[in-house]
C-alpha positions as CSV (number, residue, x, y, z in Angstrom):
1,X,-43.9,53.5,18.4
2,X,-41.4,53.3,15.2
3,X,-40.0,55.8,13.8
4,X,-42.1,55.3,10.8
5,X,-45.3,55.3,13.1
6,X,-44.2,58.6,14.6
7,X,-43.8,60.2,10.9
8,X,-47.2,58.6,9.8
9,X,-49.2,59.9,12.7
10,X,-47.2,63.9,11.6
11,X,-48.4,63.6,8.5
12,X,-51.8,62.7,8.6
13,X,-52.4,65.7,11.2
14,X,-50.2,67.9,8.4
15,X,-52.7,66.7,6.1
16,X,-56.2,66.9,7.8
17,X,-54.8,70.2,8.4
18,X,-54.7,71.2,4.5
19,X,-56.5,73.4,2.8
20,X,-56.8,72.6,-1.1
21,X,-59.8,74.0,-3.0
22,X,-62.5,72.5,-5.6
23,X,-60.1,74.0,-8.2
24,X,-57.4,70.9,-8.1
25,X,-57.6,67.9,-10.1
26,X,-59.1,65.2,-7.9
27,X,-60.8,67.2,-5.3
28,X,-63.1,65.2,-4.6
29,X,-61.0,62.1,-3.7
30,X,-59.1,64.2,-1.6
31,X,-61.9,65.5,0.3
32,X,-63.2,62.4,1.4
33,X,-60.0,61.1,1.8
34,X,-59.1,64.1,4.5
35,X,-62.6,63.9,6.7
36,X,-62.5,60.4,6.6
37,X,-62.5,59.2,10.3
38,X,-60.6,55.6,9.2
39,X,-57.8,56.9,7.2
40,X,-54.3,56.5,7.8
41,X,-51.2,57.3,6.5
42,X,-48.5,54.9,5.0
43,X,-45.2,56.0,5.2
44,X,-42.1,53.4,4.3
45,X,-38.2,54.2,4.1
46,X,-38.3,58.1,4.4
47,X,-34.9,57.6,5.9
48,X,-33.9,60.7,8.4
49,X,-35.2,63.4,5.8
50,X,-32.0,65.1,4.7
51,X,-30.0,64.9,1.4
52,X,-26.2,64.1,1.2
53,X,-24.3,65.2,3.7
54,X,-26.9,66.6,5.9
55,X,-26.7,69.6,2.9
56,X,-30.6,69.9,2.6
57,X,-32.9,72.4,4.0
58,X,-35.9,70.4,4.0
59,X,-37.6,67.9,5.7
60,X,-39.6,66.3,2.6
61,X,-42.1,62.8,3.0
62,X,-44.0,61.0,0.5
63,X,-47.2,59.1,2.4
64,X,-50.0,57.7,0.6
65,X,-53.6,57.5,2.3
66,X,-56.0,55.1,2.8
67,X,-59.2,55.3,4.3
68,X,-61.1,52.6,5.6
69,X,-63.1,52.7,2.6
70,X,-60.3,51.2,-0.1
71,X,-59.9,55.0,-1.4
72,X,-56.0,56.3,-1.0
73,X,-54.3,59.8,-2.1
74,X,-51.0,60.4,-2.5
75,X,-49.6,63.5,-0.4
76,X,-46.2,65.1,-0.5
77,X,-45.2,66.9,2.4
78,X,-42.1,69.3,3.2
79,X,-40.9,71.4,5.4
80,X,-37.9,73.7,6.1
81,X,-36.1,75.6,9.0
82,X,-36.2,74.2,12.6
83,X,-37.5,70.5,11.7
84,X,-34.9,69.7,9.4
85,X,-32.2,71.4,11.5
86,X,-33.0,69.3,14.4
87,X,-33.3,65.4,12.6
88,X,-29.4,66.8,10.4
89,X,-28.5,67.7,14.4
90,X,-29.5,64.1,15.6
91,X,-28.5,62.1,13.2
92,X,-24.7,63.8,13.8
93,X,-25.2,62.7,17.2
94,X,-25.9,59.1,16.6
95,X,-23.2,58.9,14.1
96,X,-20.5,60.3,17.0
97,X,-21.7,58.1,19.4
């Protein structure tokens, strides 16, 4: 599996795993986007998720998804602490190897 597989199949269970109410604009294209057994996410070039120098705190990916049905949302998801630590960590590694 890519790297970009690996950060598609994270979101999509980050996603499933949201919570957003009737309120939001849209709702209803998330919804059936969400419990949609065929959807997928689409994740290109999200590079290694820092900023700079390794300087940012969060781990921050832009997916769009598409169900089986031709309907897509766009979701945004970020992250700090431990995550974000660990790809900055890595990416040091790679660069000193």
């Amino acid at each position: 599996m890519t790297p970009d597989e690996r950060v598609a199949v994270y979101v999509l269970k980050r996603f499933r795993a949201t919570g957003y109410t009737r309120l939001m604009d849209g709702y209803d294209v998330y919804q059936h986007v969400r419990d949609c057994p065929t959807t997928r996410a689409h994740v290109e070039e999200q590079g290694d998720g820092r900023c700079g120098e390794g300087t940012c705190e969060v781990l921050y990916i832009e997916a769009e998804m598409r169900c089986g049905h031709g309907v897509t949302y766009d979701f945004t998801h970020s992250e700090s602490g431990e995550i974000a630590d660990l790809i900055s960590h890595l990416a040091k590694m790679d660069v000193q190897a």
